[in-house]
C-alpha positions in Angstrom: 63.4 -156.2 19.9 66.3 -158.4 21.2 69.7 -156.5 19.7 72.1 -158.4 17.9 74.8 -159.5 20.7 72.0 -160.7 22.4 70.9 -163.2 20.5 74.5 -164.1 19.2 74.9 -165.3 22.5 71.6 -167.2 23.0 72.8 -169.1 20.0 75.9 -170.3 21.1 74.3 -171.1 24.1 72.1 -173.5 22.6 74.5 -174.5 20.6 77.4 -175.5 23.2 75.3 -177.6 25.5 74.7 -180.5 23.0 78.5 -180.0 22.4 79.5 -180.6 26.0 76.4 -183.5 26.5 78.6 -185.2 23.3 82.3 -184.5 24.7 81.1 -186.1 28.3 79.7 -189.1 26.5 83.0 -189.3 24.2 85.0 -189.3 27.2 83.1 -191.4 29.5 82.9 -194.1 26.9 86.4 -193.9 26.0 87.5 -194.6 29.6 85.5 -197.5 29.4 87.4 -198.7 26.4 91.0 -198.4 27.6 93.3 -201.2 26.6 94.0 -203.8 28.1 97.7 -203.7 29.9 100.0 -206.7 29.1 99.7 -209.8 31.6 103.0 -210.2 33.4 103.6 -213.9 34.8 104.3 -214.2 37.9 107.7 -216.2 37.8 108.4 -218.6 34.5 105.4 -220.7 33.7 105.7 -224.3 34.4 104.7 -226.9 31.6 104.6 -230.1 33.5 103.4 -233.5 31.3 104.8 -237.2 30.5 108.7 -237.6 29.7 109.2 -238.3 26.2 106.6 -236.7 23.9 104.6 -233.8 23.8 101.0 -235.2 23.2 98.2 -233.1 24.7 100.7 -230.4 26.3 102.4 -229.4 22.7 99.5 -226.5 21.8 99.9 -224.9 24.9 103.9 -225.1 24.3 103.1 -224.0 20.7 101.3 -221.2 22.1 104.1 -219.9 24.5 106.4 -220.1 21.6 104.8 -217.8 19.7 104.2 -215.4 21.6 107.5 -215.2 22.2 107.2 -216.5 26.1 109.7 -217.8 28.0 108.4 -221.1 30.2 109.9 -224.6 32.1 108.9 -227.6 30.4 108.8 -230.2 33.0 108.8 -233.4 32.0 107.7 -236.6 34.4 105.7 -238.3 36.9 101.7 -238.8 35.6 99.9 -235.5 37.5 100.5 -232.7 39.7 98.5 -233.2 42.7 99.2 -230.3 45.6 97.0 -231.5 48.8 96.7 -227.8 50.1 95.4 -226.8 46.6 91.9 -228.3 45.8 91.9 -227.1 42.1 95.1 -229.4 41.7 94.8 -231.8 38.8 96.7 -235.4 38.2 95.8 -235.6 35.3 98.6 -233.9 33.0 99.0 -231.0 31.4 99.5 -229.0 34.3 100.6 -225.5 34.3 102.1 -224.0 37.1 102.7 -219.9 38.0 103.9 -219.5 41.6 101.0 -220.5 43.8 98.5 -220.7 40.9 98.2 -224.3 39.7 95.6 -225.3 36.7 95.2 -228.8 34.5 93.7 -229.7 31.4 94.5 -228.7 28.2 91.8 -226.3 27.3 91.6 -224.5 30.0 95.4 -223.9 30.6 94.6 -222.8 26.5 91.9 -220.5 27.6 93.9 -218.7 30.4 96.7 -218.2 28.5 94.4 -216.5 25.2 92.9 -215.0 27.1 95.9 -213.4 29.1 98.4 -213.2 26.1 96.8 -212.0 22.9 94.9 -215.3 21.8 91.3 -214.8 22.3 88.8 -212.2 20.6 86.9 -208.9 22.4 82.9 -210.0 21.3 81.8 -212.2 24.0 79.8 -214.1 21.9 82.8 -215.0 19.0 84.8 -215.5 22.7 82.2 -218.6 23.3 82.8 -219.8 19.7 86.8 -220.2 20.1 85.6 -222.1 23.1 83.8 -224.0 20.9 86.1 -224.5 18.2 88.9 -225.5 20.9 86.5 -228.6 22.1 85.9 -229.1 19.0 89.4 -230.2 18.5 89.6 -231.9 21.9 86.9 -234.1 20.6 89.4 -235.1 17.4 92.2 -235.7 19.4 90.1 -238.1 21.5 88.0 -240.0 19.0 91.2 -240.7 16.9 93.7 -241.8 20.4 90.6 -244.1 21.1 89.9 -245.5 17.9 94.0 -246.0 17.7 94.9 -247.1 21.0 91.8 -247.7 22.8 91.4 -247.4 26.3 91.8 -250.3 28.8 91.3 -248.5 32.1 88.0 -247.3 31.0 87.6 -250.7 28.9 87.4 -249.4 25.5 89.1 -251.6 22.8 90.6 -250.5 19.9 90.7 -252.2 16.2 93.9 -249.8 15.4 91.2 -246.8 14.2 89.5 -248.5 11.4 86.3 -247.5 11.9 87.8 -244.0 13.2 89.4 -243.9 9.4 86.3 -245.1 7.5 83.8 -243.3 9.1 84.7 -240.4 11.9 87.9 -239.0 10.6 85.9 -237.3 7.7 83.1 -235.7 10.2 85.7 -234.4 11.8 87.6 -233.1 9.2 84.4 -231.9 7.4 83.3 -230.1 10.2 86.9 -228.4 11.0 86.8 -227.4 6.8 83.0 -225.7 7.3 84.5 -223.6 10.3 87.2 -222.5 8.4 86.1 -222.0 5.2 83.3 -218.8 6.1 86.8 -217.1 7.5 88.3 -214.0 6.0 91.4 -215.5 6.5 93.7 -218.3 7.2 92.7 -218.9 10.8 89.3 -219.4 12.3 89.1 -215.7 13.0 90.4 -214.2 9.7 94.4 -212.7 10.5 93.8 -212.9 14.0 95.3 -216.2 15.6 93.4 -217.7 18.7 93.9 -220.9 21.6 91.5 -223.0 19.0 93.8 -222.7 16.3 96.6 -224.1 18.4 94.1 -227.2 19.2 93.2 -228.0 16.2 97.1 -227.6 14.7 98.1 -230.5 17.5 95.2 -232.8 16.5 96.2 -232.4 12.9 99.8 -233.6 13.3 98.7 -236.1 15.9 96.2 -237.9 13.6 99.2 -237.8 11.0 101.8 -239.3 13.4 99.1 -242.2 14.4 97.1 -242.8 11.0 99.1 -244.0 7.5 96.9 -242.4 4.2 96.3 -239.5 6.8 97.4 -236.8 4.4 95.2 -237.9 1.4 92.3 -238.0 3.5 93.1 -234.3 4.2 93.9 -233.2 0.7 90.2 -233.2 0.1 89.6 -230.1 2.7 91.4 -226.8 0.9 90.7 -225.0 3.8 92.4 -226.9 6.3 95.1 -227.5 4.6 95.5 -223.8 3.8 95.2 -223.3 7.8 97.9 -226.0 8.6 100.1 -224.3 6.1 99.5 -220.7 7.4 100.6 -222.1 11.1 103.5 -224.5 9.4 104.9 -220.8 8.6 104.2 -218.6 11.8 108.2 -217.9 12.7 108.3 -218.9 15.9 106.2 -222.1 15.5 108.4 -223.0 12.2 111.9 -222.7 14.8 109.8 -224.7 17.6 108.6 -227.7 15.2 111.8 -228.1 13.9 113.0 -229.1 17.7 110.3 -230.5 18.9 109.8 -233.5 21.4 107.7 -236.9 19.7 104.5 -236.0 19.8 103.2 -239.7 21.5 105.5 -242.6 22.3 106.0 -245.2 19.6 103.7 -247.8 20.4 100.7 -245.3 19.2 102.5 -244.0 15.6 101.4 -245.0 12.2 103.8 -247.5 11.8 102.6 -249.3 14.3 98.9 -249.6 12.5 
């Protein structure tokens, strides 16, 4: 018959090594979860876009302003086109770090979400900010070519009639479903992302080009409660208080 110390000490035994199995899967699991250290630019970011308005660059400049970021907004010439880098764009916006040279609006959004706070962890919600941020691409182009129309690609415009009477509400409808299923102001409840920039800039550009814009939006709470919740962000209230024209003059309402 086993004594008593014995067996004491086949228990804890037993006992221990499901303990240790659990602490080695806590701690390799945590490593894997370590935060994520804060991007530092290399040098001041470069905006570079069109003299005279803001247009297509102003989300990523709304983006840099609130996260508090300090950046060169170069404005003039139509692209920026380095020969000995084949990613180069001339099309404008452009941003420039150092070496690293990248165009188009939504992906100069991406990069900087992603490196500065304004993207999510899930990979598949990732792919839906993605979404949402073409999403408000489309708007901003559907309503500049229904406005202005297009003559190098030979699309005329009727001043956006049809883009009023028709689009403007898919659009907006669409924008007030994504919003609406939130937990929050923003798509993503509390948690501001690169989309929600996008879609603020095609909101105030469709208002600076289209007269009776505002009562078309009344009829989608949810996007005016978002435009509202981004009207107030501190640093974004101080920047749109300062900021450039959004397009030149030929393109504003007045001008319907």
């Amino acid at each position: 018959m086993e004594d008593l110390p014995s067996k004491l000490s086949c228990f804890l035994c037993q006992a221990a090594i499901p303990a240790a199995i659990g602490l080695a899967v806590y701690i390799l699991t945590s490593s894997s979860k370590k935060k994520k250290t804060k991007y530092v630019p290399k040098g001041k970011y470069e905006i570079h876009y069109f003299p005279g308005f803001s247009g297509r660059a102003e989300p990523i400049l709304m983006l840099l302003e609130d996260a508090g970021i300090e950046y060169d907004f170069v404005r003039g010439g139509v692209g920026f086109v380095d020969e000995k880098n084949r990613f180069s764009n001339f099309a404008r916006p452009c941003l420039k770090e150092g070496d690293f040279i990248l165009g188009q609006t939504n992906a100069i959004l991406q990069c900087l979400g992603r490196r500065h706070g304004y993207d999510v962890e899930d990979e598949n919600e990732q792919a839906h900010v993605n979404q949402l941020c073409n999403n408000a691409a489309d708007i901003w182009s559907d309503s500049y070519l229904g406005k202005m129309g297009n003559k190098r690609c030979g699309a005329a415009s009727d001043g956006g009639k049809v883009f009023l009477e028709s689009r403007l509400d898919q659009h907006l409808g669409m924008a007030e479903r994504n919003l609406c299923g939130s937990a929050g102001p923003y798509f993503f409840a509390d948690r501001v992302t690169y989309a929600d920039f996008a879609l603020f800039n095609a909101l105030r550009v469709m208002r600076f080009m289209f007269k009776g814009f505002d009562e078309k939006l009344a009829n989608y709470k949810s996007v005016c409660l978002f435009e509202q919740a981004m009207c107030a962000r501190p640093n974004l209230a101080k920047f749109l208080k300062n900021a450039d024209p959004l397009l030149y003059s030929a393109a504003g309402a007045t001008s319907s």
